[in-house]
Every structure is written in C-alpha cells, then in structure tokens.
N, C-alpha and C positions, 0 to 999 in steps of 0.2 A: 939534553935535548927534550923537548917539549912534546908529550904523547898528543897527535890529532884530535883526541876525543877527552883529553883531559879539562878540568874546567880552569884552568890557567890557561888555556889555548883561548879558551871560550871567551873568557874575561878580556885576555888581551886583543883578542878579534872586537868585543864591542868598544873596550877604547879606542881601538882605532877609526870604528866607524864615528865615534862621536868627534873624535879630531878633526875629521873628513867636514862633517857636518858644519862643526863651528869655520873651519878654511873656506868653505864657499861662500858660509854665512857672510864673513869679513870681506870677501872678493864681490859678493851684492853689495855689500855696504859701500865698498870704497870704489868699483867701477862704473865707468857712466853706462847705464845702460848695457849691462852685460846680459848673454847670450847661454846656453849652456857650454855651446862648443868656447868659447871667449875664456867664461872660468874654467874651463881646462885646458885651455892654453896658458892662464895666468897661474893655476895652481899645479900643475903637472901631473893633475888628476884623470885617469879616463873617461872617457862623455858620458859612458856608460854608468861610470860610480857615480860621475855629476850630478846625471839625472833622475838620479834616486834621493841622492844628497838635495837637489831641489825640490822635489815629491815630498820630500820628511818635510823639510822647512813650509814649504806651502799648507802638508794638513795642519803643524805645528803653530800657524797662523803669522810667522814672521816674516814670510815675505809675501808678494802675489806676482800672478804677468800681469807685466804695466802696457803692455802692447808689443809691437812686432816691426821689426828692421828686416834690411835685404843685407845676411851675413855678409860682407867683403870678399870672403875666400871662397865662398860657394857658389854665390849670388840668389844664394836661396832665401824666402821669409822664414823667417827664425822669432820665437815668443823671445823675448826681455824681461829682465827681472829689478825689481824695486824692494826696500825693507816696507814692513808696513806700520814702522816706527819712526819718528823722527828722531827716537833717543834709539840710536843703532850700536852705537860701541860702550 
C-alpha cells in the first residue's frame, strides 16, 4: 500500500491529472461544440475535474470559448469549447 504522503502517491496523482487533461483535450477535439457539463458526460469525468481540466487547457493556449449554447438538459447558457489548432490530434 502506497503511504498518502509518499512521493509515488504524488507522481501517480500528477499522472493522472495529465490523463485527465489530454481526455478532455481529445473530447474538444472530436465534439461538436462541447460544453463542460457534455465532456463529462462523454468522459465520465466530474464537471468539477472538467472544469479545471478546461482552466489548464485554456491558460495552456490550446483551446478557447468559442461562444455559448442553451445546455439541452438544463436549459441553461452554457460557454462551448473549440482547439485553437487546426492540427488537433
């Protein structure tokens, strides 16, 4: 078992977050016009991880909000995201 504070805990904590990162990244890429709440319906991610995983990408410059939809399930305005690549994969 892996001690909380050991840095193998640590290591595999940031792997995962970079996992995370690259999975939304790929769910912008290949969604039309995805949502935060949308890529965590598509990735079984929480909205909450999502939209941190969008916050990285955004300062990281590879993607932006391309503007704003009325979500389906909410009916709420919701930002949308686009790469800000055309070479995306």
């Amino acid at each position: 078992m892996i001690e909380s504070t050991s840095m193998k805990a640590y290591i595999e904590t940031v792997d995962e977050r970079k996992a995370q990162i690259e999975l939304v990244f790929q769910a912008v890429c290949l969604a039309r016009h995805p949502s935060s709440s949308d890529i965590s319906r598509f990735t079984h991610l929480q909205r909450t991880s999502v939209c941190g995983r969008l916050r990285q990408l955004e300062q990281d410059g590879r993607i932006y909000k391309a503007g704003t939809k009325i979500d389906p399930f909410t009916k709420k305005t919701v930002n949308w995201y686009a790469p800000t690549s055309s070479k995306v994969i």
